[in-house]
C-alpha positions in Angstrom: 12.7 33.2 31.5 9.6 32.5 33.5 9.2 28.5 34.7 6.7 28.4 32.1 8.8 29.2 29.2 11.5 27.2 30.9 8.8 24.1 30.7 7.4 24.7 27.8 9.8 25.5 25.2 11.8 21.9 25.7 8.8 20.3 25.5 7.7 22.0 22.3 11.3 21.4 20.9 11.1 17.6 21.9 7.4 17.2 20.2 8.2 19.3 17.0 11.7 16.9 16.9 9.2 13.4 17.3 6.8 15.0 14.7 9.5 15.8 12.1 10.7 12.2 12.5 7.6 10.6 12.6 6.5 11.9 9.2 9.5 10.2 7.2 9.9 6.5 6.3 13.4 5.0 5.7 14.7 5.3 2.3 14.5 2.3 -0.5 18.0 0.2 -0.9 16.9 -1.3 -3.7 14.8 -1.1 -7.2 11.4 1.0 -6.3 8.3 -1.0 -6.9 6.2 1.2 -5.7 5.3 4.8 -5.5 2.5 6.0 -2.7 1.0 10.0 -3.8 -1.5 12.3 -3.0 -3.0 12.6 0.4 -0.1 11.3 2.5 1.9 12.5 5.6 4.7 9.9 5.6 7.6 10.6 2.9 10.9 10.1 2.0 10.7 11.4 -1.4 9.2 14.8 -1.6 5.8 14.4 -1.3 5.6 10.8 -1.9 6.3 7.6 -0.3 8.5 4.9 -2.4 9.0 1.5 -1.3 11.2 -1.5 -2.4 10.6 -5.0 -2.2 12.7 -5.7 1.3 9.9 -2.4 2.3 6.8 -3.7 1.7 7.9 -7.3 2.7 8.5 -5.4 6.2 4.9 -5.0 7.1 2.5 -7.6 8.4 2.5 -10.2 5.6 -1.4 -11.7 4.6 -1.9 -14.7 2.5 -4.5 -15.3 0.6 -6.2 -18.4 -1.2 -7.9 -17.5 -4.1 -9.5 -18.4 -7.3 -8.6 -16.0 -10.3 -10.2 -15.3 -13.2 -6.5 -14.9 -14.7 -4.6 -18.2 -13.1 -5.6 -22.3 -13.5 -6.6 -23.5 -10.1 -6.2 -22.4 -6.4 -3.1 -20.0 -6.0 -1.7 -18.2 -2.5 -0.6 -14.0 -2.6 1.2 -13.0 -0.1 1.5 -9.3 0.6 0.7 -6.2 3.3 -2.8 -5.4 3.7 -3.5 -2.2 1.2 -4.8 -0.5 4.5 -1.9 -1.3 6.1 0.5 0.0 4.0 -1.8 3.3 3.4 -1.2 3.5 7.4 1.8 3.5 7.5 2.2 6.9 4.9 -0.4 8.4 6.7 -2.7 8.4 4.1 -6.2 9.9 4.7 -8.9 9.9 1.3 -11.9 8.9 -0.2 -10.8 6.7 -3.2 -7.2 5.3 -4.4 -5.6 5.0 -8.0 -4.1 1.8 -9.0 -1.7 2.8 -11.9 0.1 -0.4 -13.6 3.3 -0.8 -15.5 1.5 0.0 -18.5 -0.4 3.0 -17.5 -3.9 1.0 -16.7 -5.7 2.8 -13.9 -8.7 1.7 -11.8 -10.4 3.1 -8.8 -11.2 1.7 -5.8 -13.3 3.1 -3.1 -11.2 3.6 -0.1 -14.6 1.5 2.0 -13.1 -1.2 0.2 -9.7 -1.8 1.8 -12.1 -1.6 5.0 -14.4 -4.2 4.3 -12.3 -6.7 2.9 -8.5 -7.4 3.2 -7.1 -6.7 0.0 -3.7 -7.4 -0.6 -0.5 -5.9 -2.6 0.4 -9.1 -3.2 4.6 -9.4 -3.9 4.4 -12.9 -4.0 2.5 -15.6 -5.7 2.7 -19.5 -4.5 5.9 -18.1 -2.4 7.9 -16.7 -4.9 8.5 -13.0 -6.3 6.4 -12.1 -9.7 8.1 -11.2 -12.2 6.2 -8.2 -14.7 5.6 -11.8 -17.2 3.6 -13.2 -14.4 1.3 -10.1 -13.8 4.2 -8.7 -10.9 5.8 -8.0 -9.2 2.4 -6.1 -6.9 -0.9 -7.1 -7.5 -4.0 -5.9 -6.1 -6.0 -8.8 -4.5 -9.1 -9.4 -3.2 -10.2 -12.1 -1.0 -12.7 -13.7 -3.6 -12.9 -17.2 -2.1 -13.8 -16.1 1.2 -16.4 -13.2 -0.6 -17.9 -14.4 -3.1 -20.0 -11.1 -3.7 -16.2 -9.9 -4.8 -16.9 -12.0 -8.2 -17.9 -9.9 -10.8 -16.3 -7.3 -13.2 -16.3 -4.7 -11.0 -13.8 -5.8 -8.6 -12.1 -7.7 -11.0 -11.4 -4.5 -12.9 -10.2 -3.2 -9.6 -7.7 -6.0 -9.3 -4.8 -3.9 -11.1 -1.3 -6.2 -11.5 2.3 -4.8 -12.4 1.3 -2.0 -9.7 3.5 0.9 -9.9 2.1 3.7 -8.1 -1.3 4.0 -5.6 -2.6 7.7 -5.5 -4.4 8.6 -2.5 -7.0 10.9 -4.0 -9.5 13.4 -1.6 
């Protein structure tokens, strides 16, 4: 074997090793929430991503104050920024697909989740939301802090009892 081969193939063997390890996420221990498909690198189901609770509560947390159109006064989400949480399944598109419990969908441009951080939200006012209370994930914009954000169209973005996000091209 020449000192190239000798050099080369370990270090091929160690990247392809990282590589295969680096497109996998851990596994859910609990109920899945949420189901990521489409355009993503990062699995642990096939080709999708599926995350639990303890999961998505892993990543950078974001609050957000906010007005609704659906809740009495001021109330605080807590979640992982959408772009987050589409980093970290490798995800790469042009628009997403919010599908809810009950099979609503909406579309939302993938500039959004760069322009403004939107939040899965798995908490509202610190505590888990249950399917009743429009849970437990909720698509939410920062409409106190953009008030451009208040009109039907983002509103009808705003999907709640999130099940799956499809990453489409």
């Amino acid at each position: 074997m020449t000192g190239f081969a000798r050099f080369f193939i370990p270090v091929l063997m160690a990247f392809s090793a990282s590589v295969a390890t680096a497109q996998q996420i851990e596994q859910p221990q609990d109920t899945v929430l949420l189901t990521i498909s489409g355009e993503v690198s990062v699995t642990n189901a096939d080709d999708t991503a599926l995350f639990d609770l303890a999961m998505l509560e892993a990543l950078d947390q974001h609050v957000t104050d906010v007005e609704t159109p659906w809740h009495d006064g001021p109330q605080q989400f807590t979640g992982p920024r959408i772009i987050d949480l589409l980093n970290a399944v490798g995800a790469a598109g042009s628009e997403l697909r919010f599908v809810a419990i009950n099979d609503y969908a909406a579309n939302m441009p993938w500039g959004d989740i760069e322009a403004f951080d939107v939040i899965l939200a798995t908490r509202q006012n610190g505590e888990t939301m249950s399917v009743r209370d429009k849970g437990p994930l909720f698509v939410i914009y920062p409409f106190n802090q953009n008030p451009e954000l208040r009109n039907e169209v983002y509103y009808g973005r705003s999907v709640w009892q999130v099940k799956e996000i499809q990453v489409l091209p």
